[in-house]
C-alpha positions as CSV (number, residue, x, y, z in Angstrom):
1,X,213.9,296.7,67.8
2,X,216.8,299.6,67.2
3,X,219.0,297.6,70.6
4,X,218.2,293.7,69.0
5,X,219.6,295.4,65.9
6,X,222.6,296.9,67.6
7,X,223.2,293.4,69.3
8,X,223.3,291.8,66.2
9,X,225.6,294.2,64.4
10,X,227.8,293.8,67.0
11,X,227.9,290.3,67.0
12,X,228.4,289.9,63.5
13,X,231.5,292.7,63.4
14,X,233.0,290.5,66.6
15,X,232.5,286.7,64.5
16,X,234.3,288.5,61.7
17,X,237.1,290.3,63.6
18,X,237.2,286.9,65.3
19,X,237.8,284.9,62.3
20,X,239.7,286.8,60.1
21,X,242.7,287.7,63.0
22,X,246.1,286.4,62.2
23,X,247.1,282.8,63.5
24,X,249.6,283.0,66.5
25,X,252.6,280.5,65.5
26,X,254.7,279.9,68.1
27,X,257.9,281.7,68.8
28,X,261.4,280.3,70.4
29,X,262.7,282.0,73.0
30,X,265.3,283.5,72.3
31,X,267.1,283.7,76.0
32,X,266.6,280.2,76.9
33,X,269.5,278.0,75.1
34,X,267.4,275.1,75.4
35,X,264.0,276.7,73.5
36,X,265.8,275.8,69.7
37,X,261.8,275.6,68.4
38,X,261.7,271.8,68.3
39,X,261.2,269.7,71.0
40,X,263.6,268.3,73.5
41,X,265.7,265.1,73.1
42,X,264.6,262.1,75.4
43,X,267.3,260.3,77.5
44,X,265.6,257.1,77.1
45,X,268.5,255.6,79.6
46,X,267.4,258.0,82.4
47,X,263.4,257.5,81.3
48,X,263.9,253.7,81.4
49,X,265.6,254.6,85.3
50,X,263.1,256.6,86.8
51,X,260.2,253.8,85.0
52,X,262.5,251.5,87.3
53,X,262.1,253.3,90.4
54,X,258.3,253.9,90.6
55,X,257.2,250.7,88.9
56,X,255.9,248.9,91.7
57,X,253.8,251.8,93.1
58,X,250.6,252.2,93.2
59,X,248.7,255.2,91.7
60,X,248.5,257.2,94.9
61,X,252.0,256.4,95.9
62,X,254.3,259.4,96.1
63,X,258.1,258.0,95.9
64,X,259.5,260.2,97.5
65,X,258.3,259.1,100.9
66,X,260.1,256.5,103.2
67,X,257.9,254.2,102.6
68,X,255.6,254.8,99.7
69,X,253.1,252.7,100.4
70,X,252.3,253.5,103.8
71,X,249.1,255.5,103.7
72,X,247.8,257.2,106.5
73,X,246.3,260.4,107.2
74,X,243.1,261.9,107.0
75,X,240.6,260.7,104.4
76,X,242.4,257.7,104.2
77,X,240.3,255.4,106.9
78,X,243.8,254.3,109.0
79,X,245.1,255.8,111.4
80,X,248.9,257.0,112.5
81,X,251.6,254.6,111.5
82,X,253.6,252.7,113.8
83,X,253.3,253.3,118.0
84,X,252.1,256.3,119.5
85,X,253.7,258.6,121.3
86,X,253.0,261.4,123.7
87,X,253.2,260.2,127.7
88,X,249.4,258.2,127.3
């Protein structure tokens, strides 16, 4: 009975602590030039570019491939692209 008691005494002192501790606000940092508090400006221009460039992909595609949609590998159910080589 004198443990439970202890337990709960415990738990009540944490909840309180918990609640009453002051709220973090967040801070600028103050060596990066770009961290002004607020957030960044958007270059729609180069947003609108880059929508360009990867708007025919599919979900899976990674763009920076030669040919982004060619899938292969394992888990994928194809095998290697294009002729094989090795002398068979």
């Amino acid at each position: 009975m004198v443990f439970a008691l202890i337990v709960a005494a415990v738990a009540v002192v944490m909840l309180i602590a918990w609640r009453v501790q002051p709220k973090r606000s967040y801070t600028p940092d103050p060596d990066d030039p770009l961290d002004d508090g607020s957030s960044a400006p958007i270059d729609y221009e180069e947003l609108e570019r880059a929508e360009r460039e990867v708007r025919g992909l599919s979900a899976t595609a990674d763009p920076e491939e030669e040919r982004p949609e060619d899938d292969w590998g394992p888990g994928t159910g194809g095998g290697l692209p294009g002729p094989r080589s090795g002398g068979h």
